[in-house]
N, C-alpha and C positions, 0 to 999 in steps of 0.2 A: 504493500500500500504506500502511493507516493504522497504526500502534500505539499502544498504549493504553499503558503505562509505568509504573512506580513507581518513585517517586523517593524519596530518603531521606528518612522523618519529619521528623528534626532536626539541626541543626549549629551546635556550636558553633568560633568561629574566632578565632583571636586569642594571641597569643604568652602563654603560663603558664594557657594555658585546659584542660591538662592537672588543675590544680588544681580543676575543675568537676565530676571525675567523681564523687568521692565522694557528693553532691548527688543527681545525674542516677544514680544506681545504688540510690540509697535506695528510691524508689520502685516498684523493682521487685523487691528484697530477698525477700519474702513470697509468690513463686510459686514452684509448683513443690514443688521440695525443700528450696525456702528456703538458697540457697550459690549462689555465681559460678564461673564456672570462667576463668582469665585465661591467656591462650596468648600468650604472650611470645617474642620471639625472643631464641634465646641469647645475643645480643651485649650485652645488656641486663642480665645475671646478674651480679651484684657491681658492679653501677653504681650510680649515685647514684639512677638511675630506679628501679630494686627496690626502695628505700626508701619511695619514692611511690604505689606502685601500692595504693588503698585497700581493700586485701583482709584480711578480718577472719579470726579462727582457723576458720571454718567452710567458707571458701574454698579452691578447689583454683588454686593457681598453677603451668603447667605452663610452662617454657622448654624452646623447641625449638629446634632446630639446624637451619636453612633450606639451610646450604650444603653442599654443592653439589648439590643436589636439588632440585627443588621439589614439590609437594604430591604426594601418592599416594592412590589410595584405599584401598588398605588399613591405611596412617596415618590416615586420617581413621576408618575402621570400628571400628580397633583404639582412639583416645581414646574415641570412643563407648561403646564395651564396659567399657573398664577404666572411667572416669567411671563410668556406670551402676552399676556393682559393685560400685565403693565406695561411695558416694553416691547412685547415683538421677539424676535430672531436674534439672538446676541452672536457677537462677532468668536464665539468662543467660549467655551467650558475651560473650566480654569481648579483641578482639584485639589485641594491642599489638607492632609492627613493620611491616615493609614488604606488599608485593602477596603475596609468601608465604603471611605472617602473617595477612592480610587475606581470602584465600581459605580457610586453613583455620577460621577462628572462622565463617565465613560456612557454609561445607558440615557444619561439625560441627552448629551450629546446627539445620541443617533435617533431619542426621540422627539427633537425640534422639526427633523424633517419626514417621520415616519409617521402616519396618521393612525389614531384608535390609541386603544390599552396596549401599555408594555406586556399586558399577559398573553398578545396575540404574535408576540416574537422572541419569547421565553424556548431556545430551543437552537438546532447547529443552521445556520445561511436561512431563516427566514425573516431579517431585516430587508426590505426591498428599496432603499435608497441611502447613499452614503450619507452619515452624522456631520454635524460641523465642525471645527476645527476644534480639538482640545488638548489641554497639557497638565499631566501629572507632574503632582511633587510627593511624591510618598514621606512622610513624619515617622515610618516604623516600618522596619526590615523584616519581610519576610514570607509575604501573600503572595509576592509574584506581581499582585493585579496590575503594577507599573508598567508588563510588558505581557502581559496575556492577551488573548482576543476575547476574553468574558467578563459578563458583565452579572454574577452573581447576585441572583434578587430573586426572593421567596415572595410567591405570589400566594393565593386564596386555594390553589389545586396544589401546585408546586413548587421546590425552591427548585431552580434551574437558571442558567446563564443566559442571558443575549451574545452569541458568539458565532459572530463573521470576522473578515480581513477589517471591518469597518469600526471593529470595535476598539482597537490596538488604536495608543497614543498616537499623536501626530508629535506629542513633544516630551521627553521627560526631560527633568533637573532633580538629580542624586545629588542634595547637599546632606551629609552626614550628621553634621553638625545640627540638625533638626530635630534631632534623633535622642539627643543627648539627656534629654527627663524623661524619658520612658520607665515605669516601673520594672524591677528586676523581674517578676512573675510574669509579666505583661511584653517584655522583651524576650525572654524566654520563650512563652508559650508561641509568640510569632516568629521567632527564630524558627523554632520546629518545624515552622509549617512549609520552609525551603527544605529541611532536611528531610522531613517525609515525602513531599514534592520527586525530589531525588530520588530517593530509598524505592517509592513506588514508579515512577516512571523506568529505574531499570529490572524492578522485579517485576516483568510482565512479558505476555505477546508481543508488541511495537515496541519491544527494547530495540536501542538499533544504533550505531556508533555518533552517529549524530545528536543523540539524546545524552548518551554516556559522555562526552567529551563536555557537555553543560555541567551536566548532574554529578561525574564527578568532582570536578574544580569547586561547583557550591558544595558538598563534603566536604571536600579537603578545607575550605574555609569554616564552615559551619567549626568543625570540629578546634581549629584554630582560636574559636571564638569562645567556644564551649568549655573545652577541656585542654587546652594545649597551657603550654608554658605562660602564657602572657593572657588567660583566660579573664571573660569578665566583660564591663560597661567603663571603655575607653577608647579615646579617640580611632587609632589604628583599627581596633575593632567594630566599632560603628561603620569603617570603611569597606569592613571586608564584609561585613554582615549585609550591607546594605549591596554590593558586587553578586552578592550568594544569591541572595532573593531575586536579583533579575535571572541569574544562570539560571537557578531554579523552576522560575516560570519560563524559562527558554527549552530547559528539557524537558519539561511536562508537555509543552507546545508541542514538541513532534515526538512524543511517546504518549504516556495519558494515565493519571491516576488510578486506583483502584481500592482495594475492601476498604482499607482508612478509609477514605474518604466518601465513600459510598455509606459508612456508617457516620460517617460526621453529619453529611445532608439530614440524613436521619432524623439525627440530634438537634439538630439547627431545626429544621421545620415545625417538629413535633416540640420540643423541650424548649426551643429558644436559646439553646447553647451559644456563644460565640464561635463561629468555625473555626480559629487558630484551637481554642483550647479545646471544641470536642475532637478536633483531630488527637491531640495527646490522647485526650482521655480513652480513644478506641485503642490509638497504636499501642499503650502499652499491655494489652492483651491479644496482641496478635505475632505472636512467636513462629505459629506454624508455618505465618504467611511471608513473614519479615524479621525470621533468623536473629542473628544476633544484634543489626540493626535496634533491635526491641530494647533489649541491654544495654546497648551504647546510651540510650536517649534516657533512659532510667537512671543512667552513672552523671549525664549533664543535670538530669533535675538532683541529683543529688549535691553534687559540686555547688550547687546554688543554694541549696537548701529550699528550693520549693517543691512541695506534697503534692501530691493527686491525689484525688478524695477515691475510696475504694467501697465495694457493695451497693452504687448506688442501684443497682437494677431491682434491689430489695422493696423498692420505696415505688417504683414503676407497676402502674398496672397491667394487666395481659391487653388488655386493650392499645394503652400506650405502649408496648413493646409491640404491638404487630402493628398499629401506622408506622413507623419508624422502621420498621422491616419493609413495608410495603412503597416509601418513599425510597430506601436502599435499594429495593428489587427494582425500581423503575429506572435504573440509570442503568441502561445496557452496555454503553461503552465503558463506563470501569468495570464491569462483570466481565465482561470481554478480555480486556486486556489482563487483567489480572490472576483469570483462570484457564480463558481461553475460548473457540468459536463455542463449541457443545457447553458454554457455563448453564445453561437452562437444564442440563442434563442432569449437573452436580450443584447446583444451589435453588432453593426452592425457601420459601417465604418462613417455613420451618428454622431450616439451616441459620438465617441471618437473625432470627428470632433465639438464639441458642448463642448466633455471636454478641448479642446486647446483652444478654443473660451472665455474660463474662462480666462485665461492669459493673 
């Protein structure tokens, strides 16, 4: 199986490279409705960064509140509308925050020009007109969404992506330096979520040298970050942490996740989990499927001293453990790559119902 792939136009990288945007946004000032629209995460509102953001009086700057939700599509329908109504067509999504953050400027983007509910493009190449121009600044390493083609958002049926070529930035800016108050659990649990990125893009069917050549380098750095000699929340590291999470979404790009995150979805739809941390919470009871990987990731939560809460399946009822099996069963392409074509053969609504029960 070939793909054919788009990859982000441009990247700037480099500590206080935040300072570039002004520059890189001039140039596209004059489309449109001529105004930016900047979707900021709340953590960011009365900070030193609000000050920075180069938003002129024509600009709409919205801070959003990520936690403890993640994307929706009818948050993303409703900024389109209200946007629209004041203003019109903005010359540009503008996202400033984490994988959140980074999904919603991405999906808002492609729906300024795509008509109806995001819930009717939740799924692979069914956006029917390219998005407007937009540029990530990820605040936290480790989703990828900086350079993926999806646009992750849990709608009323499903939590599923908007993923075409149309979804991928037109611009990132990797300033590290952004990075730098992130809570240790909270930098950890998103770290993870390159190094499972990895771990499952080469344990799979569409493993394939072009995957591995990403997927290892963000290892070798993950683990740098984690557990190596200079381990920890420091500059050098913030560097590489934030290198790893693009690799990371660069390998999964041309391989493709699996049972992790297939139970994460799960989690996130049903539970309301935040996707970094229910990724943890599945991977480390999945040994069978991800070897000593499993172990590795257990020795960084320990190195940190942060805990994963254990028995929670105890507290779930059978009800709630079979949606959350039945949202896992419906993402074919991580069953696929992870078990293989015949996965229908050997997983069944039982089976994934048995691997929550591990929790």
């Amino acid at each position: 199986m070939y793909k054919n792939f788009k990859n982000i136009d441009k990247v700037v990288f480099g500590r206080g490279s935040f300072s570039a945007m002004e520059g890189i946004l001039a140039e596209k000032r004059n489309e449109n409705n001529r105004f930016f629209l900047f979707v900021v995460d709340n953590y960011f509102k009365g900070k030193d960064l609000e000050q920075r953001i180069p938003a002129g009086p024509q600009d709409i700057v919205r801070f959003i509140d990520v936690d403890p939700h993640e994307p929706t599509t009818e948050q993303i329908d409703t900024l389109r509308d209200e946007v629209i109504a004041e203003k019109g067509i903005p010359a540009g999504v503008i996202g400033i925050g984490g994988g959140s953050i980074m999904d919603i400027a991405k999906a808002v983007s492609l729906m300024f020009t795509n008509e109806g509910s995001s819930t009717l493009y939740q799924g692979l190449n069914l956006i029917k007109k390219p998005g407007i121009y937009h540029l990530g600044v990820p605040t936290i390493s480790g989703t990828g969404a900086e350079v993926s083609m999806t646009a992750v958002l849990t709608g009323p049926v499903k939590k599923l992506g908007l993923k075409c070529d149309w979804t991928v930035f037109n611009q990132v800016i990797l300033d590290s330096e952004l990075a730098a108050t992130v809570p240790v659990d909270k930098w950890l649990y998103t770290g993870m979520d390159t190094y499972i990125h990895s771990i499952e893009a080469e344990c799979g069917t569409l493993n394939n040298i072009y995957s591995l050549a990403y997927g290892d380098q963000a290892l070798k750095l993950c683990r740098d970050v984690y557990v190596g000699p200079n381990a920890g929340q420091n500059p050098e590291n913030d560097d590489k942490l934030m290198v790893a999470s693009m690799m990371g979404g660069l390998s999964l790009t041309y391989s493709e996740v699996g049972v992790c995150h297939a139970l994460s979805y799960g989690l996130s739809k049903i539970l309301g989990e935040k996707h970094c941390y229910a990724n943890c919470l599945a991977f480390q009871h999945l040994e069978d499927y991800y070897g000593d990987a499993v172990n590795e990731l257990k020795s960084m939560l320990v190195k940190h001293n942060v805990t994963l809460p254990q028995g929670l399946s105890k507290n779930w009822s059978d009800e709630q453990i079979t949606a959350m099996a039945e949202v896992a069963y419906n993402l074919p392409h991580m069953w696929n790559h992870a078990i293989g074509a015949d996965w229908k053969e050997k997983v069944t609504i039982d089976t994934i119902k048995k691997l929550y029960e591990r929790l």
